[in-house]
Every structure is written in C-alpha cells, then in structure tokens.
C-alpha positions, 0 to 999 in steps of 0.5 A, a space after each residue: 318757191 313752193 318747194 322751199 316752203 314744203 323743205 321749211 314746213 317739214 323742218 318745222 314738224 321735225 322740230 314740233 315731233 323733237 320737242 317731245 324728247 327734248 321738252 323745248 321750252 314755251 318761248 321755242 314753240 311760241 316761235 315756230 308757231 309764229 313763223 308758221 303762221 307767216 307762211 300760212 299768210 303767204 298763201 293764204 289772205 288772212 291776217 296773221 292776227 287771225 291764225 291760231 296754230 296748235 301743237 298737238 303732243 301726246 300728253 297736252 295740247 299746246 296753243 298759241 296765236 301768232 301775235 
C-alpha cells in the first residue's frame, strides 16, 4: 500500500509543478490539497482539521486547510 500512496503522491506534485503552466484554478488546488491532507492522516494520527498543506509557486505562495 505504501508504494501506492508514493505513485499518488507523485501524481499530486506533478499536478502542483503543471499548475504553474496551466494556471489551474483555486477550486482545483484547494482540491489536491484536501486530498493530500487525507493521506498525510492515514500515517500520521492527526485530524484533518489540523493539516495545512502549502503550495509554493514561484511567483506566490498558495495556502489552504484541508477543511
């Protein structure tokens, strides 16, 4: 299992690095992080309402809580 959550954690920083090209939109990024935020709970005992992912571009930082 863990070598599935590696392929879908890569999968998720290809969209985050992609964004930057395509400008994809808050409601797309808000979604990845949320979904990030699950796995991070899966490993991790913590409640998702206390997981903050950040997105750093190059030109801003994006943040949102899971939530």
């Amino acid at each position: 299992m863990c070598h599935r959550s590696k392929g879908v954690a890569k999968e998720r920083l290809k969209l985050m690095i992609d964004s930057r090209r395509k400008q994809l939109d808050d409601e797309t990024l808000a979604q990845i992080r949320h979904e990030i935020g699950e796995i991070v709970t899966r490993y991790v005992d913590i409640e998702p309402e206390n997981v903050e992912i950040k997105i750093i571009l190059k030109d801003y930082i994006c943040s949102n809580n899971t939530n």
